[in-house]
Every structure is written in structure tokens, then in C-alpha cells.
C-alpha positions in Angstrom: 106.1 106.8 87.8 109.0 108.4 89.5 107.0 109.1 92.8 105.9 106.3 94.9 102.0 106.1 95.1 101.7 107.7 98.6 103.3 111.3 97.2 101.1 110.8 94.3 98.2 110.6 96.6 98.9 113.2 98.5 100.7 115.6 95.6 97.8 115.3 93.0 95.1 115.4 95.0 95.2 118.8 96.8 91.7 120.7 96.8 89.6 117.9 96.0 86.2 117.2 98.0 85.8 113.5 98.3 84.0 111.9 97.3 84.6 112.4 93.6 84.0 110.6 90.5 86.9 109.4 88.3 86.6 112.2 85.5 86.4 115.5 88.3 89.5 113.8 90.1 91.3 113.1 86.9 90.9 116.9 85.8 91.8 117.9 89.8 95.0 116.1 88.9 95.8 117.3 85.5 95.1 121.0 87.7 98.1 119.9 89.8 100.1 118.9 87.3 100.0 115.2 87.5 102.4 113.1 84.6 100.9 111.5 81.8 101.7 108.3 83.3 99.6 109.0 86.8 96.7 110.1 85.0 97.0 107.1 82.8 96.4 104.8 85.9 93.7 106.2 87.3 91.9 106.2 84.2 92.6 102.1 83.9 91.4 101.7 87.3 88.7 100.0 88.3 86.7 102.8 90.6 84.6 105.2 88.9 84.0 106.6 92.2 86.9 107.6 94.5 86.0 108.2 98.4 89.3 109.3 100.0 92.9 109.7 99.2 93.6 106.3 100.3 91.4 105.1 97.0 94.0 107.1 94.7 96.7 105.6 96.8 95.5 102.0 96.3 94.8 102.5 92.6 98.2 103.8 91.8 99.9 101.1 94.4 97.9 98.0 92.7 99.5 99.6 88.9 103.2 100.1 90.4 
């Protein structure tokens, strides 16, 4: 993961209505063109329900 976890959470994310369950945010992502890797770690993590931005954030930030 070339981009720290704050542009990821911010990049990837754009248009989605929170909350949101892991497999609508994982597609939102893929939308946005989010790297293998990014979706990778959000699929390992531990949510399956994501409230705001700052979950993606944390997610990404506890795998870097």
C-alpha cells in the first residue's frame, strides 16, 4: 500500500452512504479504483459493518 490509510479513506470511499456493510463498500471501492492490496484489507478486517470513513481509516491503519 503506496498511500497512507488516510488518502485511502478518503480516495476509495467517494459516493458511499454510511453506514455500509463490508461487501457494498468493498464493491464502492473496486468502483473507485482501489489496488488489490486495499481491497485485500478490508476484506481481512474484522467489521462487517462500516459506519464512517474513520472505520475504513482504522481498518487500513491497524493492517499498515
Amino acid at each position: 500500500m503506496r498511500e497512507t490509510p488516510l488518502e485511502v479513506s478518503s480516495k476509495y470511499v467517494h459516493g458511499v452512504t454510511w453506514p455500509v456493510s463490508k461487501g457494498e463498500l468493498l464493491e464502492a471501492m473496486e468502483r473507485n479504483g482501489a489496488p488489490d492490496d486495499v481491497l485485500q484489507t478490508i476484506r481481512s478486517a474484522d467489521l462487517a459493518r462500516f459506519v464512517a470513513p474513520s472505520d475504513v481509516h482504522q481498518a487500513l491503519w491497524v493492517q499498515a
